[in-house]
N, C-alpha and C positions, 0 to 999 in steps of 0.2 A: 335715028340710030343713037344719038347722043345720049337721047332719054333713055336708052336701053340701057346703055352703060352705066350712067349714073346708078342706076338699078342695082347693076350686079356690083358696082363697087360698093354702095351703103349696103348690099349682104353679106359681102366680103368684112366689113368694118363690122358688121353685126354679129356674122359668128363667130370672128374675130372676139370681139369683145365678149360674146356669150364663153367663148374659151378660157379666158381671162377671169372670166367670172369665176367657170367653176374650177380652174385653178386656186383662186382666192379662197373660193369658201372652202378646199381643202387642206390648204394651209393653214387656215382660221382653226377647224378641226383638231388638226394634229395639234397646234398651240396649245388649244382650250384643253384637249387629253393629259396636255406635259404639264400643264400648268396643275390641272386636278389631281396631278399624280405629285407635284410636289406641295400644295396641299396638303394632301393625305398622311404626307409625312412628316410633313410641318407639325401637324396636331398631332401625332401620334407622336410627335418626341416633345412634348411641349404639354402633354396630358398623356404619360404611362398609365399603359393600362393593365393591371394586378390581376393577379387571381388570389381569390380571395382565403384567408389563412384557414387552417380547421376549424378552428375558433370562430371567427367568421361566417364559416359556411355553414359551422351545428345552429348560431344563431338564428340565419337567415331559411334556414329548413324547418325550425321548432315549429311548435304552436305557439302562439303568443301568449303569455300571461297576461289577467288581470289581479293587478295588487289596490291596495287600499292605500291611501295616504299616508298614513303611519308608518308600511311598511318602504315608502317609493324615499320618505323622508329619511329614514334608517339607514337607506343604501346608500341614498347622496349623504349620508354623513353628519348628518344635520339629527342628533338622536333626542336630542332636548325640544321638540316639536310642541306644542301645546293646540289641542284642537276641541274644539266643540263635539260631543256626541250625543 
């Protein structure tokens, strides 16, 4: 009968312990949540994020031009260019 016991106490310590466990990994959980949620705002106030001006946004909708050297050189201001043609 002894061995019996033995038995049902190391089940006792087992689901005991399995209790414990998934205690633990619950609270691991919720951490890991608190912690991604202050994350989330870490970088969100550490990099604002804009919306973008009119100006902005006519750009980013255009179609793109292609210009020529001469004229990419005009805009940056550079008008005295000299090039090969």
């Amino acid at each position: 009968m002894l061995f019996i016991r033995d038995i049902n106490a190391n089940q006792n310590i087992i689901h005991k312990g399995l209790n414990m466990s998934v205690e633990v990994l619950k609270d691991i959980r919720k951490e890991l949540k608190e912690l991604r949620l202050l994350y989330k705002e870490l970088v969100e106030k550490l990099i604002p994020s804009e919306q973008p001006t009119p100006e902005e946004r006519k750009a980013i909708e255009e179609k793109d031009q292609i210009v020529n050297e001469k004229e990419l050189m005009k805009t940056l201001g550079k008008a005295h260019v000299h090039h090969k043609d």
